[in-house]
Phi, psi and omega in degrees: 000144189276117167282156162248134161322133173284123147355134132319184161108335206275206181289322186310317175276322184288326203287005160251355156323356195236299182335304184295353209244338144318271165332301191295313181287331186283310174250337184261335157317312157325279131347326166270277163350309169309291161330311186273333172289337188284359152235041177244159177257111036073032203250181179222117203237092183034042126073054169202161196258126159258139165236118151237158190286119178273359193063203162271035163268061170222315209268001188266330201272318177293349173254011164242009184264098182278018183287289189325320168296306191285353178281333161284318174278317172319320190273354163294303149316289201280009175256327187287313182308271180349284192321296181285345181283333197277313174349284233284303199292326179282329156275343172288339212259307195306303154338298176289314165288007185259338175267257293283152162224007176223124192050039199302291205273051140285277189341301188320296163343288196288326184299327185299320176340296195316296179333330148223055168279175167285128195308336202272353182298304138017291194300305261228306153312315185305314188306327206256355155246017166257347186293158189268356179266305191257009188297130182270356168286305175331307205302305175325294174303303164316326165295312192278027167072015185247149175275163181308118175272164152276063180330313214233016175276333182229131199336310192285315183275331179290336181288280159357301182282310188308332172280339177282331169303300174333285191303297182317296162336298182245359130356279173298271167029299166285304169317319187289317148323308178290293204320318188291300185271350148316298188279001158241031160330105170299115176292340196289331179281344174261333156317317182281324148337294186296338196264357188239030129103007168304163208219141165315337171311280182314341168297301220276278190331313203262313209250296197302291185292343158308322186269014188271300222324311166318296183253067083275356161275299189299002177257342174274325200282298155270019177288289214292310148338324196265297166322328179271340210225008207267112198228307184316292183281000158298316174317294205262013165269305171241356162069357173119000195260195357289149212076213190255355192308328169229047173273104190286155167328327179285295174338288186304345182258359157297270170016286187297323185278338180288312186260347213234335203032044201243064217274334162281355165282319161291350183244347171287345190282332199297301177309313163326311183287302152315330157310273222315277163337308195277351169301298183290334174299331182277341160280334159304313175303324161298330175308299167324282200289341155299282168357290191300293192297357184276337211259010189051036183303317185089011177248115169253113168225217195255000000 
């Protein structure tokens, strides 16, 4: 028996028309417009923009710019370090508080908390325990007989501090994610575990963290997202320094459009960045249907 085709037309095509027409003006007009400058010369003339077509010279610069290069391996350091501690810390926190049994919403609370302060807030407490005079991190190592670091002074401790903001910040991020498929965990499968003689190691190792794996590729997935988008408390901790030492890709690329007005040479590092994120997303998303299908939902979805 023959169906008849539907129409265009129903609820299903219009209620996404206001969504598509979204999309189109906020992000792929943007995105083209980006595109074009990044293969444009770019100048600004009695406060008006000439454009001529540059070719791939804008994109031939990024490999003799070593500020670009080192910004890209800093911002590498600091997304592989950030990324797995906020994992590691944020699912050990969902756990102790999901086996807990006293006082889970206080705990919930508070681990949530960093999360929504504001980064210059943020920013701005790291500064007053990190100063190397009024610092209260300072202050601490002088009652105990240790001497004072310069924390935001030096390559390594500055690298250092940004990743520990990081994490301390956006933690809870994760922690909200695990906790959230921790509670909706079918319990009858870890019940039967416990009665077939499993010991909570073997519970969390064998059962819990395999059925985690999904939202923790989404959680490594917006980490990895967040670390890369990372700008506010590098800015206003260390401005990228000492040097170039923790100048992430967003810095340099404010730099180029702000401080240097090299907007077309900014929008090929801009492009570059964006291929690269859309690259690792199409491997999560593959990552992702795997993951489901190892775990046998028999659902694959986008």
């Amino acid at each position: 028996m023959r169906t008849a085709r539907r129409p265009f037309g129903g609820f299903a095509e219009w209620a996404i028309l206001p969504f598509a027409a979204f999309l189109a003006v906020f992000a792929v007009y943007p995105l083209a417009q980006l595109v074009r400058m990044a293969f444009s010369d770019v100048q600004l003339e009695q406060g008006l923009f000439t454009w001529s077509f540059a070719g791939v010279a804008n994109f031939v610069r990024l490999l003799d710019d070593p500020i670009a290069v080192r910004a890209v391996v800093v911002t590498t350091i600091f997304t592989v370090s950030a990324v797995p501690a906020s994992i590691v810390l944020g699912t050990l926190a969902a756990v102790l508080v999901d086996r807990s049994t006293l006082f889970t919403g206080l705990a919930r609370n508070v681990i949530l908390w960093p999360a929504v302060i504001a980064p210059v807030v943020v920013s701005l407490m790291w500064l007053l325990i990190l100063s190397p005079n009024l610092g209260a991190l300072n202050n601490l190592l002088a009652t105990l007989g240790l001497p004072g670091q310069g924390w935001l002074g030096s390559p390594t401790g500055a690298m250092g501090a940004i990743i520990a903001v990081d994490v301390w910040h956006w933690t809870p991020v994760v922690f909200l994610i695990v906790y959230t498929a921790l509670r909706g965990m079918d319990a009858d499968v870890l019940a039967a575990a416990r009665v077939d003689g499993a010991s909570e190691r073997q519970l969390l190792w064998h059962i819990v963290i395999p059925l985690l794996r999904p939202a923790l590729l989404a959680a490594a997935l917006i980490r990895l997202v967040m670390c890369v988008k990372a700008f506010d408390e590098v800015y206003l901790l260390t401005r990228g320094g000492p040097g170039s030492a923790t100048t992430l890709v967003t810095l340099h690329i404010r730099n180029v459009f702000f401080d240097r007005v090299e907007l077309g040479y900014g929008a090929s590092y801009s492009v570059v960045i964006v291929a690269v994120v859309a690259a690792v997303l199409a491997l999560w998303a593959a990552g992702r249907r795997w993951v489901i299908r190892a775990n046998g939902n028999g659902v694959v979805t986008g």
